[in-house]
N, C-alpha and C positions, 0 to 999 in steps of 0.2 A: 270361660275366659281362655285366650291366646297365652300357649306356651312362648317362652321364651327358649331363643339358642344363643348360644355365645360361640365366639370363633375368637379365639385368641391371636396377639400379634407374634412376629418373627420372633421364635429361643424363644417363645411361652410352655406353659404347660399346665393343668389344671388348674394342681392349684394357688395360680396368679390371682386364679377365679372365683376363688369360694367363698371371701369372703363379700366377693359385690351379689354374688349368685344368693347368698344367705338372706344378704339385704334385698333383694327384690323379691324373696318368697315371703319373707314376712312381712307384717303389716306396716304401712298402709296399702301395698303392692299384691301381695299375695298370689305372686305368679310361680306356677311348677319351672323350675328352669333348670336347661341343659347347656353344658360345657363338651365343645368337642372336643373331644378325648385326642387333642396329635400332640405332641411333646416336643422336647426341644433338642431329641438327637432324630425326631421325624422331621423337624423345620431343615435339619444339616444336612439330609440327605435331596432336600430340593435342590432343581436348577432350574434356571430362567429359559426357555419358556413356559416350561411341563411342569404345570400345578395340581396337577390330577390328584395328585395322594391326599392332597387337603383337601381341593372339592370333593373325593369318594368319602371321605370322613364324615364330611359337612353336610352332604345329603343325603346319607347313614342315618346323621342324628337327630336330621329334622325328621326324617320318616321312623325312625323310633319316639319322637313328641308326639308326633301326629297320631300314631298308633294309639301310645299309653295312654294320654289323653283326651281321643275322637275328634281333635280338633280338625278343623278342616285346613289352616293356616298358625303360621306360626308369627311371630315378632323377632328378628336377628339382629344382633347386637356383633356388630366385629370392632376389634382393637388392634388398630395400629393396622399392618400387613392382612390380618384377617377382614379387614374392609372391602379390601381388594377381592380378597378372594370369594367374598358374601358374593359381590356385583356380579361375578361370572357366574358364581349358581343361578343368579337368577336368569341367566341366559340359555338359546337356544342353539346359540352356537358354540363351540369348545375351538380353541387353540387347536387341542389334537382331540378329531374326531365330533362323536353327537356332543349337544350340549347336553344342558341337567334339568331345565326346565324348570327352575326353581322358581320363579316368581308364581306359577299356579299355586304354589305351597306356602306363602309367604304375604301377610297382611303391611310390615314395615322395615325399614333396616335403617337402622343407626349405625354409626359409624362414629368410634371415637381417636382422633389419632389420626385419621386414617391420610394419608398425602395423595390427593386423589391425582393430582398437576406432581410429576416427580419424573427426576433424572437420575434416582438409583441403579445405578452398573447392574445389581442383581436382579434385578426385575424390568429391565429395560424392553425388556422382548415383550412382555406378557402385560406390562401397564401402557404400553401405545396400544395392543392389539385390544385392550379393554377401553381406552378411550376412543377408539376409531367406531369398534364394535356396537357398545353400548354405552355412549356420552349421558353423559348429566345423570340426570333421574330418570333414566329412561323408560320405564313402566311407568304409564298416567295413572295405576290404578293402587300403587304403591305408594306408603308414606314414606319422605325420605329425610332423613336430621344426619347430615354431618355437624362433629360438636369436634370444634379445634382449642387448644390450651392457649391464655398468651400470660408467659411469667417469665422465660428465661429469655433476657436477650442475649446471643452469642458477641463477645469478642475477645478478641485475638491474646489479650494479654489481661485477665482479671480473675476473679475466684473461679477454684477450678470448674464449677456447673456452668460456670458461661462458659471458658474454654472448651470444656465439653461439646456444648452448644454448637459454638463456631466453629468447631472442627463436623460436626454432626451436619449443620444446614449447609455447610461450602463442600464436603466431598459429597452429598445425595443431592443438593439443590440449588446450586452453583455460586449462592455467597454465603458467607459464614456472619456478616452485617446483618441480621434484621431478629425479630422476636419471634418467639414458639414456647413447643412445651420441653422445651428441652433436648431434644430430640427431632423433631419436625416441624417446620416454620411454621404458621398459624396460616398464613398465604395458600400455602399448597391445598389445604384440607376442604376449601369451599368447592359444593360440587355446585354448577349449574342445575337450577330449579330446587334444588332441597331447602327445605329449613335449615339452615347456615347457623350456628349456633358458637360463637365466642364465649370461652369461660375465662375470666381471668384470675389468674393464679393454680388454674391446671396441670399439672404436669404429667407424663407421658405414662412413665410406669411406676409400679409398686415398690420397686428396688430402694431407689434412694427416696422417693417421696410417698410414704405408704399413708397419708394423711392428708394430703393433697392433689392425686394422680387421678384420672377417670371415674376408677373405679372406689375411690373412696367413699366411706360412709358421709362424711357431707358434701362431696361430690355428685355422687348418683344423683338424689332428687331435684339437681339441677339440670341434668338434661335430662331426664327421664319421668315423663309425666302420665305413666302410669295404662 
């Protein structure tokens, strides 16, 4: 059976992870699963275009799966920011320099969170060069599920997770009017050709919603079919 990886999103760090990573070793899943080890004074030290430090991590820890395991491929799982970063491993081209040729190593990539369509200032360089690069799904040989939240609608003047919201989707995705997970509009996250996967009542991260976010225990076997 296909190891799993996880690539956490922007200010993550392990363990954001360990308790969806626990829930997918054991049953009914029973998968060995790895979390890339980058952290959240490694996230602060990135700048837009040069992602290299997450990709050399990322394909670090799949080739340590692959190792431990004999697998020949793995199954990656990115959140939020790490979505992004999954798609260019799988590529053969790099921003700066070789690519990383990941998709040989690689059976699927979920993506939760992840704003595939985005006008983030910090990543502005490196998320047009990734959709110019490699649009949609672009491996036919790859399974591909982006899974978007829709709970929080942003506006401008109501409890503070919507204000949150509205402040969150208007400075990264140019209005702060419409639904997400709190964090990322639900809009952004559909990739051309993937399994498009709406949850509702999702939200973004473990922080303020550790019961309802991605990675929660009755979240997971919602997008994650094993």
């Amino acid at each position: 059976m296909k190891p799993i990886v996880i690539i956490g999103g922007y200010l993550s760090e392990v363990n954001d992870y360990l308790r969806m990573a626990q829930q997918l070793a054991a049953a009914p899943f029973k998968r060995v699963v790895y979390i890339t080890a980058f952290g959240r004074l490694d996230w602060l030290t990135l700048r837009d275009p040069d992602f290299r430090p997450a990709l050399d991590v990322l394909a670090r820890t799949v080739e340590l799966a692959r190792r431990e395991t004999g697998a020949a491929a793995v199954d990656l799982v990115g959140h939020s920011a790490g979505g992004r970063i999954a798609r260019a491993y799988l590529g053969e081209r790099s921003f700066y320099g070789d690519g990383y040729y990941g998709a040989q190593h690689v059976a699927s990539l979920t993506t939760l969170g992840t704003s595939h369509s985005t006008s983030e200032v910090w990543v502005a360089q490196f998320a047009t060069w990734l959709e110019a690069t490699y649009p949609g799904a672009y491996y036919a040989h790859l399974k591909y599920r982006s899974v978007a939240g829709e709970s929080v609608r942003g506006r401008r003047w109501g409890a503070l997770e919507e204000i949150f919201a509205y402040r969150s989707y208007a400075i990264s995705f140019g209005s702060g009017d419409q639904i997400g997970d709190g964090v990322v509009p639900t809009a952004s996250c559909f990739l051309p050709g993937a399994d498009n996967l709406v949850l509702r009542g999702a939200r973004h991260t473990p922080y303020n919603a550790p019961n309802t976010w991605y990675g929660a225990p009755a979240v997971v076997p919602l997008w994650f079919d094993g």
